[in-house]
C-alpha positions as protocol buffer text, in pm:
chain_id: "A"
residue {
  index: 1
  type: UNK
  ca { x: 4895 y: 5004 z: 412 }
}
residue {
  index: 2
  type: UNK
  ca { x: 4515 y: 5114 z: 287 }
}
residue {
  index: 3
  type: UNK
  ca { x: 4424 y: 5254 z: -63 }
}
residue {
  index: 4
  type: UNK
  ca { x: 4163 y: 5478 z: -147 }
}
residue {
  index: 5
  type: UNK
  ca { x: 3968 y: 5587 z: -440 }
}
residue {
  index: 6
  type: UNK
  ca { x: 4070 y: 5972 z: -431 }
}
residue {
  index: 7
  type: UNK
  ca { x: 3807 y: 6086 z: -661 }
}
residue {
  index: 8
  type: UNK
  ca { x: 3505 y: 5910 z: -510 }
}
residue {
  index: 9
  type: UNK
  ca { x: 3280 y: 6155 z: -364 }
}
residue {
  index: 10
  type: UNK
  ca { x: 3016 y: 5945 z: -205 }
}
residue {
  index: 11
  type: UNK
  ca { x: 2916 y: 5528 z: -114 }
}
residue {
  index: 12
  type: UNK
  ca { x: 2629 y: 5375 z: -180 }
}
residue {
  index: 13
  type: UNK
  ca { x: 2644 y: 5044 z: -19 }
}
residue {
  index: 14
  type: UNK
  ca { x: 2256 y: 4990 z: -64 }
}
residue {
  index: 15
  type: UNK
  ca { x: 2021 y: 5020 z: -295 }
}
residue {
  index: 16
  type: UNK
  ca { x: 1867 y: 5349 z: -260 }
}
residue {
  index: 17
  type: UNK
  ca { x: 2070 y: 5674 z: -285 }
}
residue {
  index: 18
  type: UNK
  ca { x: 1949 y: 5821 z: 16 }
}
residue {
  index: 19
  type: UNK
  ca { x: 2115 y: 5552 z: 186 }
}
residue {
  index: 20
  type: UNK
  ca { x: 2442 y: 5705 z: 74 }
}
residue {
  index: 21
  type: UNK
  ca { x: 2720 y: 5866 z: 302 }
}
residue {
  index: 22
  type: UNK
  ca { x: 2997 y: 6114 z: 223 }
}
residue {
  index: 23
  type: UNK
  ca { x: 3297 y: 5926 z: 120 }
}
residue {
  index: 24
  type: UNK
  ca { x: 3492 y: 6240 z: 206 }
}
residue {
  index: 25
  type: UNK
  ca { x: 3495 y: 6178 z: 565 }
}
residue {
  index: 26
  type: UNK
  ca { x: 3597 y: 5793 z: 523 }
}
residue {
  index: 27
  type: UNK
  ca { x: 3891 y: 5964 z: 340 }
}
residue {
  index: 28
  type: UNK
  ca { x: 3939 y: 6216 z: 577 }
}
residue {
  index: 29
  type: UNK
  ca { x: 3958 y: 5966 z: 851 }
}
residue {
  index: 30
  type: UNK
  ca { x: 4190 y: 5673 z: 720 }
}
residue {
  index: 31
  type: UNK
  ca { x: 4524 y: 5879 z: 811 }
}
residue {
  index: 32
  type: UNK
  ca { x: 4422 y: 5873 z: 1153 }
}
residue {
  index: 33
  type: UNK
  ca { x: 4340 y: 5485 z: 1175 }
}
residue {
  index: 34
  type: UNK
  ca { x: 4635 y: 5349 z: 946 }
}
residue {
  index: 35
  type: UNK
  ca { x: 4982 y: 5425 z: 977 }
}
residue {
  index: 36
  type: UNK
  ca { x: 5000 y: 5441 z: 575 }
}
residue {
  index: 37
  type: UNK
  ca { x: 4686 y: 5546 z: 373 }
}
residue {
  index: 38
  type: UNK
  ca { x: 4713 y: 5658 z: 18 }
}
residue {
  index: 39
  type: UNK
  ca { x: 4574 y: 5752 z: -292 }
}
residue {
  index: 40
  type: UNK
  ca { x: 4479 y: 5390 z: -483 }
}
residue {
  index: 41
  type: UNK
  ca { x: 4257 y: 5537 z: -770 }
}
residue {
  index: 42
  type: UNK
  ca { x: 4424 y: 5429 z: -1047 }
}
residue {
  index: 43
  type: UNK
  ca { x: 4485 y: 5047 z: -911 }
}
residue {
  index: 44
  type: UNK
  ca { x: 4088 y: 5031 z: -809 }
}
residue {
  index: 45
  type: UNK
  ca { x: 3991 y: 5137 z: -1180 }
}
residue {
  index: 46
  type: UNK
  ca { x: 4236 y: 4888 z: -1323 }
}
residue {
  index: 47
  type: UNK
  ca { x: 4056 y: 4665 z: -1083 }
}
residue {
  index: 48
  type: UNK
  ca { x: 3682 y: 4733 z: -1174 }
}
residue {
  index: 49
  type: UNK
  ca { x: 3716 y: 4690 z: -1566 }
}
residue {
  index: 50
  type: UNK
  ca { x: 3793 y: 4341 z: -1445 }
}
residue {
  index: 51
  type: UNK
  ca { x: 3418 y: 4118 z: -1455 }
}
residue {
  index: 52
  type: UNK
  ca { x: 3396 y: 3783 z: -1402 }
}
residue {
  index: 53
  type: UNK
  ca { x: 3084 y: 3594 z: -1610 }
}
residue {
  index: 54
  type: UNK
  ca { x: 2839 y: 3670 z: -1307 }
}
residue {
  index: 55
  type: UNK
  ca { x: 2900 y: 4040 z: -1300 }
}
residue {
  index: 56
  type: UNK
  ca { x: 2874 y: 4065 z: -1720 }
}
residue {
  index: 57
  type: UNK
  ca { x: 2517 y: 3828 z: -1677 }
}
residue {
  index: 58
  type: UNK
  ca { x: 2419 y: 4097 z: -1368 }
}
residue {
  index: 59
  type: UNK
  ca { x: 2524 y: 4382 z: -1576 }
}
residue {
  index: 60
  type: UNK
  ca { x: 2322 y: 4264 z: -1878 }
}
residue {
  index: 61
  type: UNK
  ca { x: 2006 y: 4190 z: -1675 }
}
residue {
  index: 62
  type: UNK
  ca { x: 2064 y: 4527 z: -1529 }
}
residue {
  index: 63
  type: UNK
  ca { x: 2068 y: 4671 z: -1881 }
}
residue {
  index: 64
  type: UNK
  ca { x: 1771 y: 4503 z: -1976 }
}
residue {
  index: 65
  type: UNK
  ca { x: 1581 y: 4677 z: -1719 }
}
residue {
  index: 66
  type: UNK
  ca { x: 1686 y: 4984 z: -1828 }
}
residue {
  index: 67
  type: UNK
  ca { x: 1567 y: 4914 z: -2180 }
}
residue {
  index: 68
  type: UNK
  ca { x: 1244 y: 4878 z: -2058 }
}
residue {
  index: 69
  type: UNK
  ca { x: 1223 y: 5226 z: -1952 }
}
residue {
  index: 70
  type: UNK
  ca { x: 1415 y: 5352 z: -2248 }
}
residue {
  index: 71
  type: UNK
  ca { x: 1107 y: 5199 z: -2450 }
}
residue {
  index: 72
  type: UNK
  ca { x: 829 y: 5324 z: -2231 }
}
residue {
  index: 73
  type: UNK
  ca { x: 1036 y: 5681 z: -2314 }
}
residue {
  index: 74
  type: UNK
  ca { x: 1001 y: 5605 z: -2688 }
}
residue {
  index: 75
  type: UNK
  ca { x: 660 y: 5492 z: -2635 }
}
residue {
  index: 76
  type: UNK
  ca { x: 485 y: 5749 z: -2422 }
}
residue {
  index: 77
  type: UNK
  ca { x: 721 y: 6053 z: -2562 }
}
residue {
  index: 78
  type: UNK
  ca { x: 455 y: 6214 z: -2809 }
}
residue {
  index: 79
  type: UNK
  ca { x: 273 y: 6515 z: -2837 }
}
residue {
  index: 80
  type: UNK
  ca { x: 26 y: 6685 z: -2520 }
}
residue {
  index: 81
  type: UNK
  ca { x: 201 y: 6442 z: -2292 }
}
residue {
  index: 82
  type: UNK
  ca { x: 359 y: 6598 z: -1967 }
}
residue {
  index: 83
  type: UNK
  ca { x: 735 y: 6582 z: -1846 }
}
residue {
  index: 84
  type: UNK
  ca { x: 620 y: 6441 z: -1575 }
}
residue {
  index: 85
  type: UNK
  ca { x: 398 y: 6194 z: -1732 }
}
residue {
  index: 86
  type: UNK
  ca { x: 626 y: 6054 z: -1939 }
}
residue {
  index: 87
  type: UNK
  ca { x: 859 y: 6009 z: -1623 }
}
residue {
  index: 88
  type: UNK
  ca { x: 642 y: 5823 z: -1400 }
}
residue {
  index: 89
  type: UNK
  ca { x: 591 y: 5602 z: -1735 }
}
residue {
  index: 90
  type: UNK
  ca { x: 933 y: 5526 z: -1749 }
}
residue {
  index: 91
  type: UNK
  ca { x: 967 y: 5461 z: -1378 }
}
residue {
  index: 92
  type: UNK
  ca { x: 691 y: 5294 z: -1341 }
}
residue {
  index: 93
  type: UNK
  ca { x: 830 y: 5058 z: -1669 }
}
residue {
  index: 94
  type: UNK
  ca { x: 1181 y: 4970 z: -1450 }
}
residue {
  index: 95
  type: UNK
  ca { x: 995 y: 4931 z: -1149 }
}
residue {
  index: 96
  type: UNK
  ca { x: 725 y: 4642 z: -1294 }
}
residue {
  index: 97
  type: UNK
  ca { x: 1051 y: 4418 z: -1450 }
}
residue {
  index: 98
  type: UNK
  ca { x: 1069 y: 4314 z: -1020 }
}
residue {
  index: 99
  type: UNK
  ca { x: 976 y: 3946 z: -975 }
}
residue {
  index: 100
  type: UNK
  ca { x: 1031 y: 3860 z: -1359 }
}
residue {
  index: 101
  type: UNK
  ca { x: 1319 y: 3715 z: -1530 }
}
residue {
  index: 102
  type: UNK
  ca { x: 1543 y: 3645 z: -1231 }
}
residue {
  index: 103
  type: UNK
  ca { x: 1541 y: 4040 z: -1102 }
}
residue {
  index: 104
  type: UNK
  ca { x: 1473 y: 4055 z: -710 }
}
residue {
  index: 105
  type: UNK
  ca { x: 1429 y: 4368 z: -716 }
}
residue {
  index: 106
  type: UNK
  ca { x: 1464 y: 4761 z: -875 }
}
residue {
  index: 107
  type: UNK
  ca { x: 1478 y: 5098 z: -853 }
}
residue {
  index: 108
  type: UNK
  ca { x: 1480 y: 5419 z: -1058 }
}
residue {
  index: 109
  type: UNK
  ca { x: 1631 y: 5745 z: -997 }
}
residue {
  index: 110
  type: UNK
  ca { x: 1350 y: 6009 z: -1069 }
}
residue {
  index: 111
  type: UNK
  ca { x: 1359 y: 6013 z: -1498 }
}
residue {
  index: 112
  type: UNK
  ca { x: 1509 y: 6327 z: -1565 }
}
residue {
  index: 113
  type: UNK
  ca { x: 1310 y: 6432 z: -1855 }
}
residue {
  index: 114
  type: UNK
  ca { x: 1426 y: 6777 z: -2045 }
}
residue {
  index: 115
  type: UNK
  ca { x: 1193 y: 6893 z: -2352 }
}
residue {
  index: 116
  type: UNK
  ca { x: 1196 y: 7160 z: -2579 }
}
residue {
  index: 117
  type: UNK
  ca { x: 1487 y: 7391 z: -2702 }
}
residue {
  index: 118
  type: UNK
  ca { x: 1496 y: 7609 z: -2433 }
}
residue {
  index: 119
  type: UNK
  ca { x: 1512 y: 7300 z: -2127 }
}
residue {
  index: 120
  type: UNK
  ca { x: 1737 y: 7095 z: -2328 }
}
residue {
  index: 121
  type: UNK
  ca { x: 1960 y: 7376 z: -2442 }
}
residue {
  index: 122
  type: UNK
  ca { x: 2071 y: 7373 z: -2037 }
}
residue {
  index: 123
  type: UNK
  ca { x: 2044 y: 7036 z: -1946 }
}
residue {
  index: 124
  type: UNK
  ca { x: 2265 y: 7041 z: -1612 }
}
residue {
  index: 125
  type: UNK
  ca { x: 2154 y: 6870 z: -1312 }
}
residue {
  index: 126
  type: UNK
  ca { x: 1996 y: 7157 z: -1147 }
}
residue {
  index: 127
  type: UNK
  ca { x: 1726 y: 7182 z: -1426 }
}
residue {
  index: 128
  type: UNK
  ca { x: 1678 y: 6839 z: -1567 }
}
residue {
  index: 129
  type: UNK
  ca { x: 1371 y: 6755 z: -1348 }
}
residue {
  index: 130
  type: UNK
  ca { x: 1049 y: 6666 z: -1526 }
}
residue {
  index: 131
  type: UNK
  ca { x: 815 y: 6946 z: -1502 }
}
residue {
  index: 132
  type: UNK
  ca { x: 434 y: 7010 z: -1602 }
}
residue {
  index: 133
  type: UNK
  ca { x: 585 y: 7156 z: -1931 }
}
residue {
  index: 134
  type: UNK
  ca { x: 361 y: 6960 z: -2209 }
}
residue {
  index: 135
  type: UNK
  ca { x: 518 y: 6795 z: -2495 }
}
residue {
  index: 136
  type: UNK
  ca { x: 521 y: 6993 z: -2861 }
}
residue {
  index: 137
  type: UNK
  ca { x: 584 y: 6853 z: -3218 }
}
residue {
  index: 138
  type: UNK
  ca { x: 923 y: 6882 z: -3332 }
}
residue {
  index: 139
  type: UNK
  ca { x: 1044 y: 6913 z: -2949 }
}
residue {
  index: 140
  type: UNK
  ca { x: 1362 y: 6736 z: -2842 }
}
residue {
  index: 141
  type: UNK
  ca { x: 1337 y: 6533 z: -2579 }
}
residue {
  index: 142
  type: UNK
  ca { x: 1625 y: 6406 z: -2336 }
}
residue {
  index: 143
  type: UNK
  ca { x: 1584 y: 6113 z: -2081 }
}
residue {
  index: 144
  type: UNK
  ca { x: 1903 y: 6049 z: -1827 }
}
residue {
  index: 145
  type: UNK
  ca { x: 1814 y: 5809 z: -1578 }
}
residue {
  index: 146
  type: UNK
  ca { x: 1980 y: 5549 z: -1340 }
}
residue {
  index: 147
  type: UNK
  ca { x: 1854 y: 5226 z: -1319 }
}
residue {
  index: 148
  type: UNK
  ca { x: 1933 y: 4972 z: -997 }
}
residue {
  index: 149
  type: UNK
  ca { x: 1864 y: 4561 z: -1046 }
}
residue {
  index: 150
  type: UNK
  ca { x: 1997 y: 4303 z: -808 }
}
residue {
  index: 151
  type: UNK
  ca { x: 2246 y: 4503 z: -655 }
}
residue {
  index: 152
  type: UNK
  ca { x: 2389 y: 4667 z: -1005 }
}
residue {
  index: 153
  type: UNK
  ca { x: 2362 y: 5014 z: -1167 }
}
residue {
  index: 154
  type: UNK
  ca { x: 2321 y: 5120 z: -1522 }
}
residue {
  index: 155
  type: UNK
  ca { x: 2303 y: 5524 z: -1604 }
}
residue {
  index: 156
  type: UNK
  ca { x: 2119 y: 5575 z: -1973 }
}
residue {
  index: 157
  type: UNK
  ca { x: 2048 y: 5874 z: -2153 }
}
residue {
  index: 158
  type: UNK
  ca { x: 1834 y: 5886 z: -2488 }
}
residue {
  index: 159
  type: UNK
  ca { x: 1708 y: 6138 z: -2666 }
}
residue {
  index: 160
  type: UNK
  ca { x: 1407 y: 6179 z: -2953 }
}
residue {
  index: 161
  type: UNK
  ca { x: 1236 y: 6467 z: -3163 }
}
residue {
  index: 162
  type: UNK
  ca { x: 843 y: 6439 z: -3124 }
}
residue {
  index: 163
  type: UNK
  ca { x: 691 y: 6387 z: -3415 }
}
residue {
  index: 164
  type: UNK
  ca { x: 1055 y: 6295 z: -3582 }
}
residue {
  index: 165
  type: UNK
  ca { x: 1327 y: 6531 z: -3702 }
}
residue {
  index: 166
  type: UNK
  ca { x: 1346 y: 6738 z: -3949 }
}
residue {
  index: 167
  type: UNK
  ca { x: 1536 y: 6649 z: -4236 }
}
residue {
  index: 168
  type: UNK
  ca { x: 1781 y: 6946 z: -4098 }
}
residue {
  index: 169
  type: UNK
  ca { x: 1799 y: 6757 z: -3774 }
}
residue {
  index: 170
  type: UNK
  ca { x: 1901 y: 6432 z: -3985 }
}
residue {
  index: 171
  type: UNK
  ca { x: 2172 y: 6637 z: -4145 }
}
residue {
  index: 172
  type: UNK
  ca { x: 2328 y: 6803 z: -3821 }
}
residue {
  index: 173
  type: UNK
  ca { x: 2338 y: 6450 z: -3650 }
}
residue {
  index: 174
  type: UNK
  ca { x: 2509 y: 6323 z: -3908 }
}
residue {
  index: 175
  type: UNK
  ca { x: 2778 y: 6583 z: -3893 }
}
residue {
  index: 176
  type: UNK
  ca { x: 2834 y: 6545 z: -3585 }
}
């Protein structure tokens, strides 16, 4: 008997996304090639909250590298600077951290960078690319990026108001 993850959609063994497959037709297959294949989701999940010391000290190095782009966000989010801009600063942030502190190697999904109350009012993933739009005071910003180190994944999103929020701003977050 073979399990499955049900709600799996895709596999990426390697590093880069591209290098991903359709899980779907691994799924679709398994009936064919076992006499009993079923739906293992929930034993899998049970199964990956489970880290042994390596995986948390992978995980936090992993995390680390991802703060370094979170900062060159903070950093280089300000006003007259580009979407775009800022994204290659944050990617190019993640992708300097290979060769230092034990981390072989990294990659970063394209920043998704979303400015401005109109862009981050819709934030979905067909319009969260950077763009040429150019940063204005008092303009939230979102970041949402994914972050690969040594063969683990961290997914981060931050957010900021250039120039600082309002006092309004202050308010509503704390309501919320």
């Amino acid at each position: 008997k073979i399990g499955y993850d049900a709600k799996m959609h895709h596999y990426s063994p390697n590093q880069l996304p591209s290098e991903s497959f359709t899980y779907d037709e691994i799924k679709a297959s398994l009936p064919g090639i076992f006499a009993s294949a079923g739906n293992a989701t929930e034993i899998i999940n049970q199964l990956k909250t489970i880290k042994t010391e390596r995986e948390i000290a992978k995980l936090r190095l992993t995390n680390k590298v991802a703060g370094t782009g979170v900062r060159a966000f903070y950093n280089y989010a300000r006003e007259g600077v580009r979407e775009t801009d800022l994204a290659a600063e944050v990617n190019y942030a993640v992708l300097k951290m290979a060769g230092q502190q034990g981390i072989r190697s990294t990659y970063c999904d394209p920043p998704q960078i979303m400015s401005g109350p109109e862009r981050t009012s819709i934030a979905d993933t067909m319009s969260n690319h950077a763009t040429g739009r150019v940063l204005q005071h008092g303009d939230p910003v979102i970041l949402e990026f994914g972050v690969h180190a040594n063969g683990y994944w961290a997914d981060i999103t931050r957010s900021l108001v250039v120039g600082g929020p309002t006092d309004r701003a202050l308010s509503v977050h704390e309501a919320i």
